[in-house]
C-alpha positions as MATLAB code, in Angstrom:
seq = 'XXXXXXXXXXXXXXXXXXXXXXXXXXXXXXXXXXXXXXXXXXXXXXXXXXXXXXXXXXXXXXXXXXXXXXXXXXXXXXXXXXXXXXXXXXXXXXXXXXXXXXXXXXXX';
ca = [
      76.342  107.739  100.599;
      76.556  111.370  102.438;
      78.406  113.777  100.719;
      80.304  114.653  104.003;
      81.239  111.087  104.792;
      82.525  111.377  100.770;
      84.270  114.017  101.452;
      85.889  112.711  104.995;
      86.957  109.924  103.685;
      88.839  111.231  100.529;
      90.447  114.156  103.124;
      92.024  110.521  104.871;
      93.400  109.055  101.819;
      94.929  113.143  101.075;
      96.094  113.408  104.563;
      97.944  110.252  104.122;
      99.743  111.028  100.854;
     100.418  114.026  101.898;
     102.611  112.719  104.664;
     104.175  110.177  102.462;
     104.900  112.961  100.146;
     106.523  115.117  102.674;
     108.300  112.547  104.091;
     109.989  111.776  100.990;
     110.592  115.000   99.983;
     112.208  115.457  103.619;
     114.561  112.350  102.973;
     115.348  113.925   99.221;
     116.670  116.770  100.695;
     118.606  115.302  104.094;
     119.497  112.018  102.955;
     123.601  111.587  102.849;
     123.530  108.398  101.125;
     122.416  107.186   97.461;
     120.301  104.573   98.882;
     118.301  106.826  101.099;
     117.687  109.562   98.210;
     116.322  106.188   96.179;
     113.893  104.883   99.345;
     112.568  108.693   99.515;
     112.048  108.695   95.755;
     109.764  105.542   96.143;
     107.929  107.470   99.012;
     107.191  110.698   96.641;
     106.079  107.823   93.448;
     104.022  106.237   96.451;
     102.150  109.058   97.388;
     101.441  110.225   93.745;
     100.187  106.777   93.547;
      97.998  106.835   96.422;
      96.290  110.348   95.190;
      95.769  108.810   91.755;
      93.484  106.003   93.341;
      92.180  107.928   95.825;
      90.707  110.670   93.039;
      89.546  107.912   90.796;
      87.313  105.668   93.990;
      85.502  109.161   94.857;
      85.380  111.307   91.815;
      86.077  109.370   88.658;
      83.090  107.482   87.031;
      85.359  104.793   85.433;
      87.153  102.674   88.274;
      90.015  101.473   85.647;
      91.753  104.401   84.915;
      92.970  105.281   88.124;
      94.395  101.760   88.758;
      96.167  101.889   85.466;
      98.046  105.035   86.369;
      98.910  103.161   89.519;
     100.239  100.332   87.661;
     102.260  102.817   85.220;
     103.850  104.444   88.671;
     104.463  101.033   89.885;
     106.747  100.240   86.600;
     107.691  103.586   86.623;
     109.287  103.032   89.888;
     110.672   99.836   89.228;
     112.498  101.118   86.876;
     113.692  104.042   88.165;
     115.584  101.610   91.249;
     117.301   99.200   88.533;
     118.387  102.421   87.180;
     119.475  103.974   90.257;
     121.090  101.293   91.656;
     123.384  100.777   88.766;
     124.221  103.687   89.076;
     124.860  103.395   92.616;
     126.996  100.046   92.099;
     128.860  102.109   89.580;
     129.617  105.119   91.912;
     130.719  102.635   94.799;
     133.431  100.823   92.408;
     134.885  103.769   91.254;
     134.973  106.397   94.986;
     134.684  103.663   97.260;
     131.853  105.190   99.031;
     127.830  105.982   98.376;
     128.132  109.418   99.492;
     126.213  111.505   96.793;
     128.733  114.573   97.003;
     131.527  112.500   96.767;
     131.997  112.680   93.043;
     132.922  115.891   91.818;
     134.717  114.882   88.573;
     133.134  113.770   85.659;
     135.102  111.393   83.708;
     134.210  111.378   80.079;
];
């Protein structure tokens, strides 16, 4: 394999991640609702994910490793949602809303 085709084709998988990352980081920051700020979250986790196998097919000898940080996002983000949307279902009984500024008393 040519090193320039190597090195198009990991610039493609960057490019895309990249995006995803923004994107996410985008919704993070504009997002009025809980729900949003949780999709965006899973964009930013995505795109980590997608650099992690993207380094390991093209520059790591050992195929498994970057798969098995992929797998550790994966939990990681499934259990950052459950987590998140308790919280969420929490907020909504108590202010009647999803709104992330809407709370501004902490109740102890």
């Amino acid at each position: 394999m040519d090193i320039l085709n190597l090195y198009n084709e990991l610039q493609a998988y960057l490019l895309i991640a990249a995006l995803l990352f923004g994107f996410g980081l985008y919704g993070i920051i504009k997002n009025r609702s809980l729900i949003g700020i949780l999709i965006s979250a899973e964009l930013v986790l995505c795109a980590a994910s997608v650099n992690f196998m993207a380094f390991n097919r093209f520059l790591a000898p050992d195929p498994v490793v970057g798969q098995i940080f992929a797998l550790f996002i994966m939990g990681l983000a499934a259990a950052e949602a459950a987590i998140i949307l308790s919280i969420v279902i929490a907020v909504y009984r108590n202010y009647k809303s999803i709104d992330p500024e809407e709370p501004v008393e902490l109740a102890g």
